[in-house]
C-alpha positions, 0 to 999 in steps of 0.5 A: 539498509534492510526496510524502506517504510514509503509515507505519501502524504497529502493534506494529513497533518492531522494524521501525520504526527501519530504515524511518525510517532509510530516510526520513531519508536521502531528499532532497527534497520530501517529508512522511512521515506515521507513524500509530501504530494505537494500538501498546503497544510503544513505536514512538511513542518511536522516531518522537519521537527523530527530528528531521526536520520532514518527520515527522509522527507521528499516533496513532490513539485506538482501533486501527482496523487497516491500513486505519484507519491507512492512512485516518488518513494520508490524511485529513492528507495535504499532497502532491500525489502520495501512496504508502504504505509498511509499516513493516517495509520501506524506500524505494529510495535516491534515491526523490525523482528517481525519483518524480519520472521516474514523475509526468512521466506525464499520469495519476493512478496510476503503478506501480512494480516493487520489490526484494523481500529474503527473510532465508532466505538473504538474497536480494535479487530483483526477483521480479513485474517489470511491463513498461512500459506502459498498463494498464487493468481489461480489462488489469490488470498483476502487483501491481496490487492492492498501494498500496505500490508506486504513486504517486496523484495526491492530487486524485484521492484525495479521495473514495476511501478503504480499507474499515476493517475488513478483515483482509487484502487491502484494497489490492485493493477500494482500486484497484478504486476507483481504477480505476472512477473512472479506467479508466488505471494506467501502468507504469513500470521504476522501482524504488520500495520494498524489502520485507522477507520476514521479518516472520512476524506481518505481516498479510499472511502471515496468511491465516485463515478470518476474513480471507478472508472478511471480504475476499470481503464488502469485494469483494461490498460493492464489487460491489453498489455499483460503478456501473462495470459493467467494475469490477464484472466485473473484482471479479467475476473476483478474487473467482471466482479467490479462491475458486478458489485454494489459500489460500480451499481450505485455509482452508475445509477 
């Protein structure tokens, strides 16, 4: 198996059909592995009315959050390279080839730029590009933080895994601990994945007091037990940034 495309899901069936559809359509060497983080809204009827043998459906008992699921998925993963996708958005068409571009690099972490689609309007952009290159933590690229837009080596994944319970921000303190394994992330032209801008209850646009701090203990968590003096000052940095922003300012007024 060459690509392992993991799907947590909760409570998105309104989402899920479109980036099954998006799955499906794929040609290749692939498995997609669909965890439902124990929806009540049907979405694992959606994934069961599907036929592909490259789908796997995995239900978690008690939700555990994005990161649970995200974790879940991993925990079953097959291929030698693993990415992720949310379930309110889709893979590029033809993403096998492009894949497969991406991993000719000799590395572990391989980022990719996206196409981003905002329902006000229905504008399709590439709004954060990264420019090609090799980038380190004394020389992080835009959307470094993100997982849905890298491709991992599965070898190298072995031991590392998302910090559940965290609301918001998780990928973040994920590729710190990527990257104080291996100091490398490689940046290439490809696009990878099309996210949609109109999913108003996603995780992600909500950004309360509790999940803010909850990410700013998972970046200390990571401080204090990072052996890696470069990763510790680079979370050092995202953290002073955090409380700097307008986002932490607002929360907390």
């Amino acid at each position: 198996m060459k690509y392992s495309v993991i799907v947590p899901f909760y409570n998105s069936a309104i989402w899920l059909e479109r980036c099954i559809n998006s799955m499906v359509k794929q040609e290749g060497d692939f498995e997609f592995i669909l965890v439902d983080d124990h929806s009540t809204d049907g979405g694992d009827k959606i994934v069961e009315c599907y036929f592909d043998p490259r789908m796997k459906l995995m239900i978690n008992e008690h939700a555990k959050g994005v990161s649970g699921a995200r974790n879940t998925g991993l925990d079953h993963a097959k291929g030698e390279w693993i990415t992720f996708l949310d379930a309110d958005d889709e893979m590029l068409p033809d993403s096998y080839a492009t894949f497969e571009r991406m991993t000719e690099h000799d590395t572990n972490i391989i980022q990719a730029n996206h196409l981003r689609h905002y329902l006000n309007g229905n504008r399709i952009y590439n709004k954060y590009p990264c420019e090609a290159g090799d980038y380190s933590l004394q020389n992080l690229p835009s959307q470094w933080c993100m997982v849905w837009n890298k491709l991992y080596k599965a070898e190298f994944l072995k031991d590392v895994r998302f910090v559940e319970g965290v609301q918001y921000g998780e990928d973040e303190v994920f590729n710190l601990d990527c990257l104080a394994k291996n100091n490398e992330l490689i940046c290439t032209e490809d696009l990878m994945t099309l996210r949609h801008f109109n999913n108003h209850a996603s995780l992600s646009k909500s950004k309360g007091r509790q999940g803010l701090i909850l990410q700013a203990r998972a970046l200390e968590d990571f401080i204090m037990r990072c052996d890696n003096a470069e990763a510790r000052l680079t979370a050092c940095k995202v953290l002073s940034d955090h409380w700097a922003s307008d986002t932490y300012r607002r929360a907390f007024e």
